[in-house]
Every structure is written in C-alpha cells, then in structure tokens.
N, C-alpha and C positions, 0 to 999 in steps of 0.2 A: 743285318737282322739283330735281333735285341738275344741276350740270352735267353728268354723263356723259349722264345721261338725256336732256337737251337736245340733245347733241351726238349720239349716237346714234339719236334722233329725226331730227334734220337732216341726218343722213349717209347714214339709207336713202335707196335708190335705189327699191324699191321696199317692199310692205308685205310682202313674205314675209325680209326681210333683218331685220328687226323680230323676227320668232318665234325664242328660243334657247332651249335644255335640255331640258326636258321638254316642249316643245310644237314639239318638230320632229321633222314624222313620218316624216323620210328617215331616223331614227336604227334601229340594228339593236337586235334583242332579243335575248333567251335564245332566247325562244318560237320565234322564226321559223324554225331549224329544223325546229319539229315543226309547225307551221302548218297542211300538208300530210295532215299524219297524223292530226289536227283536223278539218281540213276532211271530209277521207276518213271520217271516223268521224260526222260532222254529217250530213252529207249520207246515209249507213247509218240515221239517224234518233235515234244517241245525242246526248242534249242536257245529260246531266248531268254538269255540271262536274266534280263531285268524284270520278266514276267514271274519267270521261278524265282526269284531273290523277291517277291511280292507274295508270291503264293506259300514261302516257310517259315515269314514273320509271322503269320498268324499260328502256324504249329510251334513258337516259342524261341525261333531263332533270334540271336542277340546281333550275330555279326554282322561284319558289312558288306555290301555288294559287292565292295572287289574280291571280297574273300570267293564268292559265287562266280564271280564272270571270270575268276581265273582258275577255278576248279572244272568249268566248260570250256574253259579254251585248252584246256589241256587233255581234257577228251576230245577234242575238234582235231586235234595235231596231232594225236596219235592214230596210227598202224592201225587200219579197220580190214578186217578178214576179209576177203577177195572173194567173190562168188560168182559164179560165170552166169552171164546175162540169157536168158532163155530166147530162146529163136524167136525171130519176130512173123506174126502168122502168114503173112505172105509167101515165107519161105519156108513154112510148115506144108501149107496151102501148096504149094511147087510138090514137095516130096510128096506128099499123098494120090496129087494128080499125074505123076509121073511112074511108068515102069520101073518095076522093083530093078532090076538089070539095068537101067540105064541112071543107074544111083551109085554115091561111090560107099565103099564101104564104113567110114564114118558117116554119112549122109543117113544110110541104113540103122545104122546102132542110134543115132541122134531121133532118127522118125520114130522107134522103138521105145527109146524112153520116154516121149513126149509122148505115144498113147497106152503107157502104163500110167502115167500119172494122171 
C-alpha cells in the first residue's frame, strides 16, 4: 500500500469515512429528479426500462439509458413485501358448501374474512 492509503486507513474515524466517489450513496444524480416519475410509472405496472427511459426525455431528462435500466434493476432485485395469496374460489366454494363443524378452525376464521371483505 502506498502511504496515503495508510494514512487514510488510520485517519477514519469510522468505516463510512473510508467510501469516496462512486460509492457514496449521498451523491446526487441526473436521475433523481425523475425518480418520482419512475416510481409512479413502476408502481402503474410499467417495468420496461427503455419505454420509461423514452417517456422522461421529453420531461427534460439529459441522461442516459443505462442511468434508467440500472435504477430498475435495482428495484427488480430488491426485497418486495410478501402478501399472502387470497384463496382460490373453488376452495372458497368448498368452505361455504360445507358444515360449519366439519371445517377446521383456520378453514373457519379464513371463510370469515373472505366474507367480510
């Protein structure tokens, strides 16, 4: 190692004082203005990059594609909230046409919220 590196090793105070350039995520982009407009459009169910990277040229975007298609692939690879799949009506259809007593008692609580809602 060269001395700066040494010395800049021994200088942080801690390990986030260490990350410079390209790997500090407080740094501003092009993107982040339209972020929003991304998101708004992700969440609408469009997922293809090159369509939104068409559709925020015209709202003034300068940058480039890849700036977009790796701003959606990085919401593509992230951790999405888990939500339990609602019963499928055949086996709705079952619990309705069946004696309440001869259901288990999750069966029971399950048929119950599915005709509150």
């Amino acid at each position: 190692m060269t001395h700066r590196t040494v010395k800049s090793l021994a200088d942080a105070a801690k390990p986030e004082d260490l990350f410079r350039g390209q790997w500090q995520h407080n740094r501003t982009s092009v993107l982040d203005e339209y972020k929003p407009y991304l998101d708004e459009r992700w969440d609408e169910g469009c997922t293809n990059a090159w369509k939104l990277w068409e559709e925020t040229v015209p709202l003034g975007y300068r940058g480039n594609y890849g700036r977009v298609s790796a701003y959606l692939r990085q919401k593509r690879t992230s951790p999405r909230l888990v939500t339990a799949q609602p019963p499928a009506p055949r086996v709705v259809t079952r619990w309705i046409l069946s004696r309440p007593e001869t259901l288990t008692q999750i069966e029971q609580l399950r048929l119950k919220a599915v005709l509150t809602n």
